[in-house]
N, CA, C and O atoms as a GROMACS GRO file, in nm:
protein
  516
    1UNK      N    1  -1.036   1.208   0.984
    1UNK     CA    2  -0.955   1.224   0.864
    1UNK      C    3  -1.010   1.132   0.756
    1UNK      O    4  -1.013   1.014   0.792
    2UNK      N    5  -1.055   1.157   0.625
    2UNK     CA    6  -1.072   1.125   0.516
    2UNK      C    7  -0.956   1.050   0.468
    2UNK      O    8  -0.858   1.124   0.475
    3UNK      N    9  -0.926   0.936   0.422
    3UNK     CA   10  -0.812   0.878   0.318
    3UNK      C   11  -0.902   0.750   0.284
    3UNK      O   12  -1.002   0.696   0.329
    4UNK      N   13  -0.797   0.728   0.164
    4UNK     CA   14  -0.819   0.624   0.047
    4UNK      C   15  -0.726   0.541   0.076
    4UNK      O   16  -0.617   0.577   0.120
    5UNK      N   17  -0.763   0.405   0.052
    5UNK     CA   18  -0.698   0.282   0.056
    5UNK      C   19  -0.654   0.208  -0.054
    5UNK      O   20  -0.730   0.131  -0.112
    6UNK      N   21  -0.539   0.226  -0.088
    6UNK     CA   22  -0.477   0.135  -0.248
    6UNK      C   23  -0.471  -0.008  -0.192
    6UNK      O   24  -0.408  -0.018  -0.087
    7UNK      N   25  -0.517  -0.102  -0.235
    7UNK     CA   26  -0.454  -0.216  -0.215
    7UNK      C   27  -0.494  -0.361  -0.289
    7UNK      O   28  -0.612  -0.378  -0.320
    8UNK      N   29  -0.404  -0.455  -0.315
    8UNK     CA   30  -0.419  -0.569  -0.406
    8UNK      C   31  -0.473  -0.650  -0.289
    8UNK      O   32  -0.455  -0.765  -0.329
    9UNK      N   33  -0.538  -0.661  -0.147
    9UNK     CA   34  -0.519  -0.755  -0.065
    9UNK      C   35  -0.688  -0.784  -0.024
    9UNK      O   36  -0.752  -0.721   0.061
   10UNK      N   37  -0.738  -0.900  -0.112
   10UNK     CA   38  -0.870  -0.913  -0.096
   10UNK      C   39  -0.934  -0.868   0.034
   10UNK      O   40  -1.034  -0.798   0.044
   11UNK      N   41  -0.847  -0.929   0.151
   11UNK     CA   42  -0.856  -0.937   0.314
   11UNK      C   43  -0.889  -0.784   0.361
   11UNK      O   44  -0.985  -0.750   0.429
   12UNK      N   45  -0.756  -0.676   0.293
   12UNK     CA   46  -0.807  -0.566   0.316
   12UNK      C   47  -0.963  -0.521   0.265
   12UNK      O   48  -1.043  -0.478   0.348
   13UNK      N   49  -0.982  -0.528   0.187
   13UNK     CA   50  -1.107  -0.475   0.068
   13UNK      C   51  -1.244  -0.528   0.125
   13UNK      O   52  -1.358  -0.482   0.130
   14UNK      N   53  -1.180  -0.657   0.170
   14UNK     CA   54  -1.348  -0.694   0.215
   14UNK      C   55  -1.376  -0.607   0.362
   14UNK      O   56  -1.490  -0.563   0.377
   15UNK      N   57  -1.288  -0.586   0.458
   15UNK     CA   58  -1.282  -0.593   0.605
   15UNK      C   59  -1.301  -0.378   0.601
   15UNK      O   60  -1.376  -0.330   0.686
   16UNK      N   61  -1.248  -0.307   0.528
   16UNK     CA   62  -1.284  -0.173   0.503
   16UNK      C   63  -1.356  -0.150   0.398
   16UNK      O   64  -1.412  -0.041   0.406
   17UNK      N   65  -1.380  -0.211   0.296
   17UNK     CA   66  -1.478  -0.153   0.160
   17UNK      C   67  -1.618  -0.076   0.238
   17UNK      O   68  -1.650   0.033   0.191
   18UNK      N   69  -1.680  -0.116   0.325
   18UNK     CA   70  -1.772  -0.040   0.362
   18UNK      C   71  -1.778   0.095   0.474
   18UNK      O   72  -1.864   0.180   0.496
   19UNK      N   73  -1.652   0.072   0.524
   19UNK     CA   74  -1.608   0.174   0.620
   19UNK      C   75  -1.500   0.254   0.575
   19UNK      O   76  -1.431   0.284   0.672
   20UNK      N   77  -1.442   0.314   0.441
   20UNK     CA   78  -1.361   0.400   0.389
   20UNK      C   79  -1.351   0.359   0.259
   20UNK      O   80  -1.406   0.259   0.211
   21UNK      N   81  -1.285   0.432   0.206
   21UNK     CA   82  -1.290   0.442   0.032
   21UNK      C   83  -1.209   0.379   0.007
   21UNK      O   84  -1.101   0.416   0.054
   22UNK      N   85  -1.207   0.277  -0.062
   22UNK     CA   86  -1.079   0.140  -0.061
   22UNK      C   87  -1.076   0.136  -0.249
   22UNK      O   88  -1.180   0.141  -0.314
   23UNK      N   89  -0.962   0.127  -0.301
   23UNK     CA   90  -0.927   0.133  -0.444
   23UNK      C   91  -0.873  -0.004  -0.440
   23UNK      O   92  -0.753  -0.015  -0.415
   24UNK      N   93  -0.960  -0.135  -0.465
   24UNK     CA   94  -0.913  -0.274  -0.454
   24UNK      C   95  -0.881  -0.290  -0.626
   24UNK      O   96  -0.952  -0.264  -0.723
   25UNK      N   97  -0.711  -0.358  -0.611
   25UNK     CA   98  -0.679  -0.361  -0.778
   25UNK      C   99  -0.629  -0.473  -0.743
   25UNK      O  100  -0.572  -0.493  -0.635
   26UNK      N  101  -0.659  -0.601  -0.883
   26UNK     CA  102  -0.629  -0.752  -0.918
   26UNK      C  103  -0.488  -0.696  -1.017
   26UNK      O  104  -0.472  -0.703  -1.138
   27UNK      N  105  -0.394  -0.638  -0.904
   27UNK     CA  106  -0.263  -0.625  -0.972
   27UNK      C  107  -0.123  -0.678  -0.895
   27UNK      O  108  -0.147  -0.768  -0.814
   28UNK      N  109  -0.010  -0.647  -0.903
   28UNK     CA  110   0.074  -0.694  -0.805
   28UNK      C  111   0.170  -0.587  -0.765
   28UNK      O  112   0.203  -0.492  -0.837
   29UNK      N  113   0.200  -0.602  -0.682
   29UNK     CA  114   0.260  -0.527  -0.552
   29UNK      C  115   0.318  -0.395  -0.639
   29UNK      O  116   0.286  -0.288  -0.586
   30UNK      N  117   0.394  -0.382  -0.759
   30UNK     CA  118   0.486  -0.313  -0.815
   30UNK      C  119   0.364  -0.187  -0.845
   30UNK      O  120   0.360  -0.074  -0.796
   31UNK      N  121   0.261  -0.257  -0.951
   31UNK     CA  122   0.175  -0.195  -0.954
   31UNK      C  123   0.055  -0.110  -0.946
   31UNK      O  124  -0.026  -0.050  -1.016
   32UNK      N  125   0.098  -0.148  -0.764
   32UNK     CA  126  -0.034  -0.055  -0.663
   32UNK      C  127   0.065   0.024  -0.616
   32UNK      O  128   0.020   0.122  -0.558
   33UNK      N  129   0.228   0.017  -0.621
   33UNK     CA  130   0.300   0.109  -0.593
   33UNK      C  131   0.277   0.262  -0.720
   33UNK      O  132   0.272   0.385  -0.710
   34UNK      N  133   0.272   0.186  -0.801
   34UNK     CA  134   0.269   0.257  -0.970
   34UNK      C  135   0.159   0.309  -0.977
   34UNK      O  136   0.175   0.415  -1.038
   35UNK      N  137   0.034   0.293  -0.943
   35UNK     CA  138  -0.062   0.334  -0.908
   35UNK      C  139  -0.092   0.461  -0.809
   35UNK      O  140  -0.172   0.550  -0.838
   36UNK      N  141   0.000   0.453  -0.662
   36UNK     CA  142  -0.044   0.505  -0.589
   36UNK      C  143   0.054   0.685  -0.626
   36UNK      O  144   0.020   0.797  -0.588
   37UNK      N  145   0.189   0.641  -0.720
   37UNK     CA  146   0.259   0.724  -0.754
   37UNK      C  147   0.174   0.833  -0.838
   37UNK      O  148   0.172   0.953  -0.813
   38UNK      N  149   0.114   0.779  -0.926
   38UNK     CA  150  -0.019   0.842  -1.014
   38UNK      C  151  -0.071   0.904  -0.945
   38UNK      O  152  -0.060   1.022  -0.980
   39UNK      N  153  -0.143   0.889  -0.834
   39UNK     CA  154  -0.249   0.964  -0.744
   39UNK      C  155  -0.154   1.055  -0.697
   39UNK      O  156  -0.196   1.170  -0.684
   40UNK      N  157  -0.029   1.033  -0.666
   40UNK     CA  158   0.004   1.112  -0.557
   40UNK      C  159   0.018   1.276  -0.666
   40UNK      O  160  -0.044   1.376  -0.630
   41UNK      N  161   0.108   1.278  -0.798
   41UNK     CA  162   0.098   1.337  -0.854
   41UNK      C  163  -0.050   1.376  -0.927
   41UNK      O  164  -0.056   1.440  -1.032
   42UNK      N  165  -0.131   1.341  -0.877
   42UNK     CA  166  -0.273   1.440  -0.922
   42UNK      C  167  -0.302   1.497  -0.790
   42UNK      O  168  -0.420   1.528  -0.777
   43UNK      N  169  -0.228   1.518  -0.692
   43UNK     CA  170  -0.237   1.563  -0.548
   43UNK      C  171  -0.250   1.507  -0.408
   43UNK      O  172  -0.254   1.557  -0.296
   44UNK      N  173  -0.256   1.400  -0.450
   44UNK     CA  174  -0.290   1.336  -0.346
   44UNK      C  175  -0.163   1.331  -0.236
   44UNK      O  176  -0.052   1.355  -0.282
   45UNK      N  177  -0.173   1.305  -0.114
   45UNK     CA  178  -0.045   1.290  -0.026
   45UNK      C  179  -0.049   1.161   0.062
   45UNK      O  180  -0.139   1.116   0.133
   46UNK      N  181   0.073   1.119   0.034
   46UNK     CA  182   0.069   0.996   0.081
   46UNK      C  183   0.093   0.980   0.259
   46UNK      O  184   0.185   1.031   0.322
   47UNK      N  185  -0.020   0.893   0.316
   47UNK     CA  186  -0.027   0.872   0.455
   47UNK      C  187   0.055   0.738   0.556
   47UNK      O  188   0.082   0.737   0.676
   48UNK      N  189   0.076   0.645   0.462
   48UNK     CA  190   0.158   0.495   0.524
   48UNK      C  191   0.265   0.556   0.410
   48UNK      O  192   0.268   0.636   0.316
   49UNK      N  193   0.346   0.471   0.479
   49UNK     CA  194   0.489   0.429   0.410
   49UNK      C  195   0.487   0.299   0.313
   49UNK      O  196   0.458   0.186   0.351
   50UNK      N  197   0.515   0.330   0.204
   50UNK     CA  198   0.475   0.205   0.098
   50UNK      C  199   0.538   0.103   0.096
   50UNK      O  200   0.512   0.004   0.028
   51UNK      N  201   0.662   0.121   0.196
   51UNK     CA  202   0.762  -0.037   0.220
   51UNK      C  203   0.754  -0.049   0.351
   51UNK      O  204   0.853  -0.096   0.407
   52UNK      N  205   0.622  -0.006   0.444
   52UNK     CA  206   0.614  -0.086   0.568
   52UNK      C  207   0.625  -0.202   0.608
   52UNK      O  208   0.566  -0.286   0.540
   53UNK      N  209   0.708  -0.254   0.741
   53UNK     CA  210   0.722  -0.386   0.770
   53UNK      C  211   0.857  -0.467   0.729
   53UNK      O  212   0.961  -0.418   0.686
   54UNK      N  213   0.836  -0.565   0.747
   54UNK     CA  214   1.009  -0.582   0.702
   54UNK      C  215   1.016  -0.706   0.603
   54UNK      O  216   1.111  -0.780   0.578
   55UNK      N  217   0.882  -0.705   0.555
   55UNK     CA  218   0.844  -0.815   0.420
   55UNK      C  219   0.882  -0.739   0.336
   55UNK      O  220   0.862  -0.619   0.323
   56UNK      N  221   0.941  -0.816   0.274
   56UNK     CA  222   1.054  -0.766   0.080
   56UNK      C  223   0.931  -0.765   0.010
   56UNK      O  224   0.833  -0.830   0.048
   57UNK      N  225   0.934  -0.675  -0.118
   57UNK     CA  226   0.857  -0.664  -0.194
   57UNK      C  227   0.892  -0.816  -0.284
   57UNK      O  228   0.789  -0.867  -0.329
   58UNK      N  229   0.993  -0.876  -0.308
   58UNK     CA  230   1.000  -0.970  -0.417
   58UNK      C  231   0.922  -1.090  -0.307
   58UNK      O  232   0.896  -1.196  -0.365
   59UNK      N  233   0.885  -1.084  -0.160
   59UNK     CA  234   0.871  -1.207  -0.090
   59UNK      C  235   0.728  -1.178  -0.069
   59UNK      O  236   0.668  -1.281  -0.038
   60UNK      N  237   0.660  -1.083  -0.075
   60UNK     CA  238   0.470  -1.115  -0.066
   60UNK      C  239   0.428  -1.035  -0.182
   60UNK      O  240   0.504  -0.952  -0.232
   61UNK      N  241   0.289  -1.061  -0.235
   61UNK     CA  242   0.225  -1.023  -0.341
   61UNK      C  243   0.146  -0.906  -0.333
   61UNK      O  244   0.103  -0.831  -0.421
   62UNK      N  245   0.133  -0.904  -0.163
   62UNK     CA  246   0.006  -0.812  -0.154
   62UNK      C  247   0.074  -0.644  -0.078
   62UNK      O  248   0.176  -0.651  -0.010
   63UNK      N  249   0.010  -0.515  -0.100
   63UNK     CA  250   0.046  -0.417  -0.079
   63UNK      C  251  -0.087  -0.330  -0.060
   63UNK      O  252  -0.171  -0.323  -0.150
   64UNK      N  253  -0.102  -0.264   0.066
   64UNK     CA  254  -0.174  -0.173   0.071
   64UNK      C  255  -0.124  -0.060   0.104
   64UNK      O  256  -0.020  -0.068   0.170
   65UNK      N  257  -0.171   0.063   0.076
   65UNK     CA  258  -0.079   0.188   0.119
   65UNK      C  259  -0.235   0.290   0.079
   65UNK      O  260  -0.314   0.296  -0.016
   66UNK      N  261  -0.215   0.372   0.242
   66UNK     CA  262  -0.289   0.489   0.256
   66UNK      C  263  -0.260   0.610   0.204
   66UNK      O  264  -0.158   0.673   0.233
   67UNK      N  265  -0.349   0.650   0.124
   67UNK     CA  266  -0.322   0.839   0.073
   67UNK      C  267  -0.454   0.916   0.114
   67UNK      O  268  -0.551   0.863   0.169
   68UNK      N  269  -0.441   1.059   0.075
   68UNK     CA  270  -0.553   1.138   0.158
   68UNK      C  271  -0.662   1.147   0.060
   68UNK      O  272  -0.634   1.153  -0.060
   69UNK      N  273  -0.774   1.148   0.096
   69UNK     CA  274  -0.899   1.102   0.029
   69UNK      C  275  -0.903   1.280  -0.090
   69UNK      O  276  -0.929   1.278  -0.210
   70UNK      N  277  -0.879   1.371  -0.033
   70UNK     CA  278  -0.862   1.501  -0.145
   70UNK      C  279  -0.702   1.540  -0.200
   70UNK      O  280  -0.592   1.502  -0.159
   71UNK      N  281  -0.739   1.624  -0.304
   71UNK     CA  282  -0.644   1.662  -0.337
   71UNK      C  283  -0.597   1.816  -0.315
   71UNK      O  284  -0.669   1.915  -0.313
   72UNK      N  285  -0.486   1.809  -0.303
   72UNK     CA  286  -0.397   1.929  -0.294
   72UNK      C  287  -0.277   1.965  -0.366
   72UNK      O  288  -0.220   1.872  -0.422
   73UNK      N  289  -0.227   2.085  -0.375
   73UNK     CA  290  -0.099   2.064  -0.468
   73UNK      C  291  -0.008   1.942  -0.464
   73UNK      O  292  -0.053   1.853  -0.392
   74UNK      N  293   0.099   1.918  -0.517
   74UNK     CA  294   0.186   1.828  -0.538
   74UNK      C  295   0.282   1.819  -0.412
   74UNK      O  296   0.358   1.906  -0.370
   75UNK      N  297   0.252   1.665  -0.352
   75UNK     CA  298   0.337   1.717  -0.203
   75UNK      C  299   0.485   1.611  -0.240
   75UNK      O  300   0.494   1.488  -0.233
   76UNK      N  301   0.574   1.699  -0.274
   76UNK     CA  302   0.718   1.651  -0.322
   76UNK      C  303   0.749   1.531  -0.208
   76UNK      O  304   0.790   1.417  -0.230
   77UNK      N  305   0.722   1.584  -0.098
   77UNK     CA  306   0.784   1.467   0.032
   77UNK      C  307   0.732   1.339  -0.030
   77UNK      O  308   0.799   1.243  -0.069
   78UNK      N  309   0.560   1.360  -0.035
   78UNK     CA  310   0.499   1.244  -0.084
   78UNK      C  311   0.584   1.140  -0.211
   78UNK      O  312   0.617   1.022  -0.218
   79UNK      N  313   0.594   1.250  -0.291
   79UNK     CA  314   0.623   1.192  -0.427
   79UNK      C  315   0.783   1.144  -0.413
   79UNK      O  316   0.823   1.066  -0.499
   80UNK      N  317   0.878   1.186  -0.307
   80UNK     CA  318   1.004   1.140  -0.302
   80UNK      C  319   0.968   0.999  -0.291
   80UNK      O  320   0.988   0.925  -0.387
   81UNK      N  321   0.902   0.941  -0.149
   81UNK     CA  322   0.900   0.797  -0.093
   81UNK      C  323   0.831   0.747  -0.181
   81UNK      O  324   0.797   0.632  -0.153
   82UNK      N  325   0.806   0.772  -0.246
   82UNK     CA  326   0.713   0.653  -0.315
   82UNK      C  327   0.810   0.645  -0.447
   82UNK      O  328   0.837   0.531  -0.484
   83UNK      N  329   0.865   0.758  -0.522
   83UNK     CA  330   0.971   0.711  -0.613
   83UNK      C  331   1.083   0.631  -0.588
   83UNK      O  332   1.136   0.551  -0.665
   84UNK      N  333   1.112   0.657  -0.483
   84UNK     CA  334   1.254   0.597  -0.396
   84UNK      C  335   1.191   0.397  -0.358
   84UNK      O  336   1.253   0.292  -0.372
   85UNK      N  337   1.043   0.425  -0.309
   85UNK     CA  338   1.012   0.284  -0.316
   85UNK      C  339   0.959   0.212  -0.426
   85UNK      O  340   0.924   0.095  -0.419
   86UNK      N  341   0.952   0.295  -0.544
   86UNK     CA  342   0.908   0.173  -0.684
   86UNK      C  343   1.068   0.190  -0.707
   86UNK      O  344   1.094   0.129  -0.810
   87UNK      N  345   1.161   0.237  -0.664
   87UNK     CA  346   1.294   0.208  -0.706
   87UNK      C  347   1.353   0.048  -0.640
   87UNK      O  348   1.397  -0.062  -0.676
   88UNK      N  349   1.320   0.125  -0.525
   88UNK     CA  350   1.381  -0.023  -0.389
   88UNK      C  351   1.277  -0.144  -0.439
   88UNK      O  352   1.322  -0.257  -0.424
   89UNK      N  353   1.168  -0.135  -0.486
   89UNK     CA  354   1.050  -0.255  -0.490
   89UNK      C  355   1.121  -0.334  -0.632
   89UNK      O  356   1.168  -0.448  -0.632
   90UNK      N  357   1.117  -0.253  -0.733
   90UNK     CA  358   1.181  -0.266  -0.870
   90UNK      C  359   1.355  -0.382  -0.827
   90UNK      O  360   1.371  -0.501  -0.854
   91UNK      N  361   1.439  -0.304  -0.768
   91UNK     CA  362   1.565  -0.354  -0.720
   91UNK      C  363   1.573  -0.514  -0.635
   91UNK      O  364   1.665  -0.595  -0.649
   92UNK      N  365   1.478  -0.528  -0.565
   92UNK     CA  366   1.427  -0.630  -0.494
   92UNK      C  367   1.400  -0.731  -0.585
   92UNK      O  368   1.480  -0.823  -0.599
   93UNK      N  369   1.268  -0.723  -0.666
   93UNK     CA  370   1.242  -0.781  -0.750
   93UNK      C  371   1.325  -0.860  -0.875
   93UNK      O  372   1.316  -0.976  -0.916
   94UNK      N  373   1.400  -0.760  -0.911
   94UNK     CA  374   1.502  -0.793  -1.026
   94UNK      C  375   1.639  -0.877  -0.933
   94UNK      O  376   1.696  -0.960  -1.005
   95UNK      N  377   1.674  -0.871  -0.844
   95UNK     CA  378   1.742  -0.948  -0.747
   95UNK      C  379   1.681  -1.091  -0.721
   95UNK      O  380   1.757  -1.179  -0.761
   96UNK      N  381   1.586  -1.129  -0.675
   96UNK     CA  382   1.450  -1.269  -0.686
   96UNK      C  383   1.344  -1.219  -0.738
   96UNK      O  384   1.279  -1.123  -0.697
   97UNK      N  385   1.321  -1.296  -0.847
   97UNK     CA  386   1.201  -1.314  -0.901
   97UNK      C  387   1.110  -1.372  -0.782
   97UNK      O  388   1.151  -1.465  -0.712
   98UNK      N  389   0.962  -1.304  -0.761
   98UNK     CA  390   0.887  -1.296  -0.663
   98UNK      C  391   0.820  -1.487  -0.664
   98UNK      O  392   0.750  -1.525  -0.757
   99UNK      N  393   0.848  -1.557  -0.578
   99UNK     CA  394   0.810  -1.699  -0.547
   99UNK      C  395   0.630  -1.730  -0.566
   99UNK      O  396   0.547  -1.648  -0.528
  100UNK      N  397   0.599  -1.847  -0.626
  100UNK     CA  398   0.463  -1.889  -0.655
  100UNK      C  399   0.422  -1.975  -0.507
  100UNK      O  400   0.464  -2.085  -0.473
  101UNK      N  401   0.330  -1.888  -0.436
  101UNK     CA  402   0.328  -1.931  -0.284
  101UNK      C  403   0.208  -2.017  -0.326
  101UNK      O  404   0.139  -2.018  -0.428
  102UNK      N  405   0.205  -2.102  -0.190
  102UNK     CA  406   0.073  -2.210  -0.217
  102UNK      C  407  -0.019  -2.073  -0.100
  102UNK      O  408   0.021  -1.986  -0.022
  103UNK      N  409  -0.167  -2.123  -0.153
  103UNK     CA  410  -0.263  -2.034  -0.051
  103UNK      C  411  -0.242  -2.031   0.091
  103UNK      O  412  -0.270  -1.921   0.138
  104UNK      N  413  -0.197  -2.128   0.188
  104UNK     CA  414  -0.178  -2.096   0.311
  104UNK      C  415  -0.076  -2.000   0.368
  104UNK      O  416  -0.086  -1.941   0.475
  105UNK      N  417   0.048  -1.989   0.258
  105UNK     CA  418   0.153  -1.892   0.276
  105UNK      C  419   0.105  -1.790   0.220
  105UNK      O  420   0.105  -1.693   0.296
  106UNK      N  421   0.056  -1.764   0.101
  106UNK     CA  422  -0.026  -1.630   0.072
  106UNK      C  423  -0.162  -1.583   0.161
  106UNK      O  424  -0.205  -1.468   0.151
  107UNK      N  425  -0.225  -1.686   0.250
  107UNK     CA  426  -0.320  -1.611   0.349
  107UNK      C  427  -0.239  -1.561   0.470
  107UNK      O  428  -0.282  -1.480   0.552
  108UNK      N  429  -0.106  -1.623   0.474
  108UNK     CA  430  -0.029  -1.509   0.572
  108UNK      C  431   0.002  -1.398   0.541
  108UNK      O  432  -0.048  -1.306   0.606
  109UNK      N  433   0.068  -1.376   0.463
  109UNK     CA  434   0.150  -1.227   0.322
  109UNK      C  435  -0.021  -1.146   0.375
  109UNK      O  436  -0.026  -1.039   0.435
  110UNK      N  437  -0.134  -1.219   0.339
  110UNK     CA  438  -0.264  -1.105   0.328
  110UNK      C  439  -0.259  -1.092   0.462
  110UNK      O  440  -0.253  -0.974   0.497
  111UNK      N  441  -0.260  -1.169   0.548
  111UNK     CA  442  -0.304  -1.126   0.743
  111UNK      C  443  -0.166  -0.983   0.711
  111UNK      O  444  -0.195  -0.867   0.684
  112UNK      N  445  -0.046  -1.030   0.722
  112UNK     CA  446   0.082  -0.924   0.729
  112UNK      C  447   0.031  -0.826   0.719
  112UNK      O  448   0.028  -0.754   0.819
  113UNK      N  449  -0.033  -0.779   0.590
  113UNK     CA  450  -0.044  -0.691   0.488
  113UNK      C  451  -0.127  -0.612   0.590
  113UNK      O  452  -0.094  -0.508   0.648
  114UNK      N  453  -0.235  -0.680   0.600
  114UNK     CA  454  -0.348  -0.648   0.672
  114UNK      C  455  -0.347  -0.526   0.818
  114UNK      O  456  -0.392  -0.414   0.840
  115UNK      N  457  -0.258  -0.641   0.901
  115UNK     CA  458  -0.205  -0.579   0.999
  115UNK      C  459  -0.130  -0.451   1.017
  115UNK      O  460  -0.132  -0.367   1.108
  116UNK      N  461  -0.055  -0.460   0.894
  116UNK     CA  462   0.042  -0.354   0.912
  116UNK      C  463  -0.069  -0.212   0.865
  116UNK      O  464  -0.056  -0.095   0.904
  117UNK      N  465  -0.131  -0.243   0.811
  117UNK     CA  466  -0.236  -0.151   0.709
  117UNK      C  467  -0.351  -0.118   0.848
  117UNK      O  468  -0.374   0.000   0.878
  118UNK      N  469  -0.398  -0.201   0.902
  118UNK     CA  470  -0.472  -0.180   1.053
  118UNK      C  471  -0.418  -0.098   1.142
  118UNK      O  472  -0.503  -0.033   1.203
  119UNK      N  473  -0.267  -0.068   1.182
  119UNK     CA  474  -0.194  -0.066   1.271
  119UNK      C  475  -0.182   0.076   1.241
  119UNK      O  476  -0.167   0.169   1.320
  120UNK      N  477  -0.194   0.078   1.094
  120UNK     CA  478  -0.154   0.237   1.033
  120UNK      C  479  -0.300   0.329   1.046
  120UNK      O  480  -0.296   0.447   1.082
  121UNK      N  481  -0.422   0.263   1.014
  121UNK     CA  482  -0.530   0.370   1.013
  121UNK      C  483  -0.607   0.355   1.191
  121UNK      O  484  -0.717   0.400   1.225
  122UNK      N  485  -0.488   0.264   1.294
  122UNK     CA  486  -0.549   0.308   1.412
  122UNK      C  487  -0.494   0.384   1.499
  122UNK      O  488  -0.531   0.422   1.611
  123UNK      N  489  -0.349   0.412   1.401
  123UNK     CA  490  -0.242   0.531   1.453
  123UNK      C  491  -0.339   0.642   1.400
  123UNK      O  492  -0.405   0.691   1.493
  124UNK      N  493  -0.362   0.689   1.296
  124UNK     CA  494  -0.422   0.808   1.201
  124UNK      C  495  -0.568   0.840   1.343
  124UNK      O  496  -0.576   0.921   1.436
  125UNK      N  497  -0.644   0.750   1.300
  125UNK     CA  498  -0.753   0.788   1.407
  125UNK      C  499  -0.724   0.831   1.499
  125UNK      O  500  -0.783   0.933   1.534
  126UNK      N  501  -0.607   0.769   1.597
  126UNK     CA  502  -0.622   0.761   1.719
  126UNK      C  503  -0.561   0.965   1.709
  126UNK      O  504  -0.635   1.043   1.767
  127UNK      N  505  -0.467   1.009   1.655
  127UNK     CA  506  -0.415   1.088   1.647
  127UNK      C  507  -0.483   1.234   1.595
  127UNK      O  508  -0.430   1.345   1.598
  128UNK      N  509  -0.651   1.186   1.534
  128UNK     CA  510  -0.647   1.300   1.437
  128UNK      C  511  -0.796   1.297   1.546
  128UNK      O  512  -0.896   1.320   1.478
  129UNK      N  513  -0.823   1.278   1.670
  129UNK     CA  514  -0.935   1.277   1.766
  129UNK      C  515  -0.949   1.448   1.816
  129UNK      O  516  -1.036   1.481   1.898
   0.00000   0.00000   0.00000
């Protein structure tokens, strides 16, 4: 299976940039959501769940989320979760303003990120054999 990788999480970008098509953006979490909403409406269909894990969007910086490397018509399912999660991400946010972590707590948020994002394209593989 072909897919594309959205994500703000250096950790991701370096560790797949050469083994799948990785869209690495110096943005924050709201905005790779906002991003991936864009794609989805030029066809794309979304493959992870964009609020995987049980880290709050206002509590880590980093976000990766899988969509399918082509396009196809407009897949509404797609485009529900991901509106429903720049809603919930948005709601979070405006509830705590997102905390200024020192680097050792933000190289965890990136391992998290990481993992959960690993966990997701070794379900996809393992499944699409």
């Amino acid at each position: 299976m072909k897919f594309t990788i959205i994500t703000n999480n250096t950790k991701v970008s370096q560790k797949y940039n050469n083994k799948y098509c990785v869209k690495f953006m110096e943005n924050d979490y709201l905005d790779v959501l906002i991003f991936v909403r864009n794609k989805i409406h030029e066809g794309h269909e979304l493959l992870t769940h964009p609020l995987s894990g049980s880290v709050k969007p206002n509590e880590t910086p980093y976000k990766s989320v899988i969509i399918s490397k082509t396009k196809e018509k407009l897949d509404t399912k797609s485009l529900a979760i991901i509106e429903e999660s720049i809603i919930t991400a948005k709601k979070f946010i405006s509830i705590k303003t997102p905390k200024k972590w020192n680097n050792n707590i933000l190289e965890d948020f990136m391992e998290i990120d990481f993992e959960l994002l690993n966990s997701g394209i070794e379900s996809m593989t393992q499944f699409n054999k």
